[in-house]
N, C-alpha and C positions, 0 to 999 in steps of 0.2 A: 753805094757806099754803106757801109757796115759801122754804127757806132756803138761803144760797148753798153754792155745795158750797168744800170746803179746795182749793187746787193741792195738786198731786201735790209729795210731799216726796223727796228723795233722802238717802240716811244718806251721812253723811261725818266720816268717824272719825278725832280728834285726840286731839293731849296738850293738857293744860292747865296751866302752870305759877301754881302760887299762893307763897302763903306759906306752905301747910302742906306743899309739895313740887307733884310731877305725877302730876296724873288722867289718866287714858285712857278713853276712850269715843265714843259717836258722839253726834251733832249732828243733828236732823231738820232738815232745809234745804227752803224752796222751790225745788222743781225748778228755776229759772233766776236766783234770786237767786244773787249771789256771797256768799262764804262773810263778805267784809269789811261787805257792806250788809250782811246777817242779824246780823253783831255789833257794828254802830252804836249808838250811843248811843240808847236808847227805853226799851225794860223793862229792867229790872234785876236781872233771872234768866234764864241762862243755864239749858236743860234740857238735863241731858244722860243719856242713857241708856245702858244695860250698860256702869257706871261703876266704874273701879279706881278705888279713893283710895290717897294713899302707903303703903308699908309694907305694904297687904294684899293676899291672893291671891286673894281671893272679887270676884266682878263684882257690884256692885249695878245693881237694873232702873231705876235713876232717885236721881239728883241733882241739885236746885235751886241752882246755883252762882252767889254774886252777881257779877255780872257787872264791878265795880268791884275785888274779890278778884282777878281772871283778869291774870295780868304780860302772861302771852303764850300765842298757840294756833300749836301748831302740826298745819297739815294733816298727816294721813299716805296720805293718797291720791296716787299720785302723778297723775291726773286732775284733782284737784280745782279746780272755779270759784273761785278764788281772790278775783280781780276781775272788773270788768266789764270784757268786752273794749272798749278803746279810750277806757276813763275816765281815762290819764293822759295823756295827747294825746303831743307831743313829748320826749321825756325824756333823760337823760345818767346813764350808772353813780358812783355815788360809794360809796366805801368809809368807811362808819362803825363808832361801837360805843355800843350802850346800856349804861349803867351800872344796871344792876339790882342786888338785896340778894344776890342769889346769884352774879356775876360779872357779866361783859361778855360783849355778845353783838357779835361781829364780823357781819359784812353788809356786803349789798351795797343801796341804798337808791337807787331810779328817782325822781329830780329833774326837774323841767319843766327844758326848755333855758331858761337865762338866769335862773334862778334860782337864789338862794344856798340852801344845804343851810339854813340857820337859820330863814329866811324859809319856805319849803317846808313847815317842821315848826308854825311857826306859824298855819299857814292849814289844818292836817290837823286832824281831827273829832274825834280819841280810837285812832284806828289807826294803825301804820306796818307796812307788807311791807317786809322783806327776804330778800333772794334769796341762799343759800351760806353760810346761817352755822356759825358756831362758838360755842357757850355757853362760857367758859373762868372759874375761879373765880379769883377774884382771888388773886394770888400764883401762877400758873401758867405755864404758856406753852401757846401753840394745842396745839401737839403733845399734851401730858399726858393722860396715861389717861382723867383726871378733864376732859375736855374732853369735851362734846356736840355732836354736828353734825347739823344741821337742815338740810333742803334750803331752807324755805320760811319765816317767822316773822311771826304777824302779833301787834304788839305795842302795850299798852294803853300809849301817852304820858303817863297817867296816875298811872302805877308804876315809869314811869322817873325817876332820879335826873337825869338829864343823859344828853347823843349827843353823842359824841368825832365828828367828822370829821377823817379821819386827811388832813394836810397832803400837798396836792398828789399825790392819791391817789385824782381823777376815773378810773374804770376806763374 
């Protein structure tokens, strides 16, 4: 009997922001899936392994993370398959902010040409990438200590409260 073999996986190690704070660990990935199809909507557990959890210094070998739990991932490779090249066809920079329970995340959010930021969010799966962000906690300003910056963000629409598009502020 013949069983099929796995693809080769690539580890690609992120943070995970929840509610109980941010995990760090890595992600088994199909070698040529992007990081955004592997965290589509399907199962409902997220595996991640040699996992920090908040507050601790010890690495765990494995935790089943519900994937519904997950605010946002952010890669820390800077290689990382993020998306499929040429899955957003034509596109235009716009400067937003999700309103998460732990602040605002400033960004930069790739829009199809001729499409409105609202419409765009409406027709997205359960993901959004942003490019340059900054996490800043409410009552803050970018600058502040207590500000996080992220090169990359890919975030669950799910756990967002609301996306500010900042007026006339196409990049």
């Amino acid at each position: 009997m013949h069983y099929p073999s796995t693809p080769p996986l690539r580890l690609s190690s992120v943070n995970l922001l929840t509610d109980l704070g941010w995990y760090a660990g890595t992600l088994h990935v199909p070698g040529r899936q992007s990081l955004v199809d592997f965290l589509a909507p399907g199962s409902h557990i997220v595996k991640l392994t040699r996992a920090r959890i908040p507050n601790e210094n010890e690495r765990l070998p494995f935790i089943a993370v519900r994937r519904d739990a997950i605010t946002l991932v952010e890669p820390t490779q800077g290689d990382e398959l993020v998306d499929t090249p040429g899955s957003g066809g034509r596109t235009s920079s716009h400067r937003v902010g999700c309103l998460l329970p732990v602040g605002t995340l400033h960004g930069t959010l790739e829009v199809l040409v001729n499409v409105r930021v609202s419409d765009f969010l409406r027709q997205q799966p359960g993901l959004a990438v942003l490019h340059d962000c900054v996490l800043v906690p409410y009552g803050q300003p970018p600058e502040s200590s207590q500000a996080r910056k992220l090169r990359i963000a890919l975030v669950n629409l799910n756990r967002v409260t609301g996306i500010v598009e900042w007026v006339n502020q196409q990049v």
